[in-house]
C-alpha positions as CSV (number, residue, x, y, z in Angstrom):
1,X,23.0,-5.6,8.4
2,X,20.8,-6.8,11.5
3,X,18.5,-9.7,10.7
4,X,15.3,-7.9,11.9
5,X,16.4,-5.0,9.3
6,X,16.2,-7.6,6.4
7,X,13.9,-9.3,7.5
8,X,10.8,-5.6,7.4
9,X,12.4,-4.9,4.4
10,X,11.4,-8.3,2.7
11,X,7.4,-8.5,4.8
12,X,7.5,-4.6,3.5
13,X,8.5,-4.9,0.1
14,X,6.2,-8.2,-0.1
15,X,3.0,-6.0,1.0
16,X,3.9,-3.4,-1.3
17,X,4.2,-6.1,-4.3
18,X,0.9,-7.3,-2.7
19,X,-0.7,-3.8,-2.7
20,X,0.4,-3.0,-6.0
21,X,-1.5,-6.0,-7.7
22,X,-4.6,-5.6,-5.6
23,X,-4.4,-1.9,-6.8
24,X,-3.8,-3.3,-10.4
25,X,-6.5,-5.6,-10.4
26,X,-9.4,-3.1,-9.3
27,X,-12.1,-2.8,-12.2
28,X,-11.7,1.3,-11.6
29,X,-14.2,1.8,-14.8
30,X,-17.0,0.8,-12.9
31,X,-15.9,4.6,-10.5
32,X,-14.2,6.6,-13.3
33,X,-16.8,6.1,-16.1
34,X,-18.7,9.5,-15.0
35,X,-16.9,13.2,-15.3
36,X,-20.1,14.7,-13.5
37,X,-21.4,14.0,-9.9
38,X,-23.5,11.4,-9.8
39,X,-27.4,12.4,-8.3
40,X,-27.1,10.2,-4.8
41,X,-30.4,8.4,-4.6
42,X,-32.7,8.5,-1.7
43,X,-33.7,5.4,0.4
44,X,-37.5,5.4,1.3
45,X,-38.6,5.3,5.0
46,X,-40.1,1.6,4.8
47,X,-37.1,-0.4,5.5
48,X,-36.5,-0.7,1.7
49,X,-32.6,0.6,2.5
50,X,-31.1,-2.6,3.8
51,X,-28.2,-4.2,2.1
52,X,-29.8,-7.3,2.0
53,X,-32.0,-8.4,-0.9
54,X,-34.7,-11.0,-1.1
55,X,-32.4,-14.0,-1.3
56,X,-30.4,-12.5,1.8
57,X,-27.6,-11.8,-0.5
58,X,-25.4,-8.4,-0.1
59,X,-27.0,-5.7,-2.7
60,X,-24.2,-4.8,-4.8
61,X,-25.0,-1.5,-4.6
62,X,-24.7,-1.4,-0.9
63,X,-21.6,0.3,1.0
64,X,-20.5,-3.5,2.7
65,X,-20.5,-4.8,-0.9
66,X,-18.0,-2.2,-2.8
67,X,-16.2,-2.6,0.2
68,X,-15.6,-6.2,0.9
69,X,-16.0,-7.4,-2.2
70,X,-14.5,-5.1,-4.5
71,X,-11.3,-4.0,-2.7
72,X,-11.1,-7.0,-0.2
73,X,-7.6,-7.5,-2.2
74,X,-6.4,-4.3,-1.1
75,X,-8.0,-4.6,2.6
76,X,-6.0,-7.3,3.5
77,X,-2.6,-6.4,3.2
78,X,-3.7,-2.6,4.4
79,X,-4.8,-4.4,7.2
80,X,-1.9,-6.4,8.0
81,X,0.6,-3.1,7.1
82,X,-1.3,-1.1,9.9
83,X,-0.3,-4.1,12.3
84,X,2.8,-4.5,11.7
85,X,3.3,-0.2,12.0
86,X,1.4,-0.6,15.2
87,X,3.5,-3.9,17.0
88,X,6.5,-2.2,15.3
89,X,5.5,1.1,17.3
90,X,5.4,-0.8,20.4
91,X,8.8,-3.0,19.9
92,X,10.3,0.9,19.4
93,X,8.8,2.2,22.0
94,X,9.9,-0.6,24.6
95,X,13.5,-1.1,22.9
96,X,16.3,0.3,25.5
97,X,18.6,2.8,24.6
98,X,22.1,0.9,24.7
99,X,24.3,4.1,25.4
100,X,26.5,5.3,27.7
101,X,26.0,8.1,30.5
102,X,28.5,7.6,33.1
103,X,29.6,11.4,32.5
């Protein structure tokens, strides 16, 4: 087999192994606790709706908080898999086709 072949299969099946514990690791009870919608609650027009409390910590109610905090784990090697699709992409997309056409 071609080196570059083994060598996406390992980084792949590395990410996946990656993805799987961040995945495994998520408290999901804190999302799955509830088998009825939830009532959304609504900010008040005074500024109170900013993700930052007094201290100037991150509310951890906020949308940047669940996100970053919560599923960094899985963020990261998303983040890195839709990289390596998209240089992959272009290294396709620039290889030459090695075949002959002197019909």
């Amino acid at each position: 087999m071609n080196k570059k072949v083994l060598l996406g299969g390992a980084v792949s099946a590395l990410l996946l192994i990656v993805l799987v514990v961040g995945v495994a690791t998520v408290d999901w009870d804190d999302y799955t606790t509830s088998d009825v919608p939830n009532e959304v609650p609504v900010f008040p027009t005074d500024d109170q709706d900013s993700i930052w409390d007094d201290s100037g910590e991150l509310k951890e109610e906020s949308l940047s908080y669940t996100v970053f905090e919560k599923y960094g784990v899985i963020l990261l090697p998303l983040a890195l898999l839709m990289f390596g699709a998209m240089v992959g992409g272009v290294c396709i997309a620039r290889e030459e086709v090695e075949s002959d056409d002197s019909n």
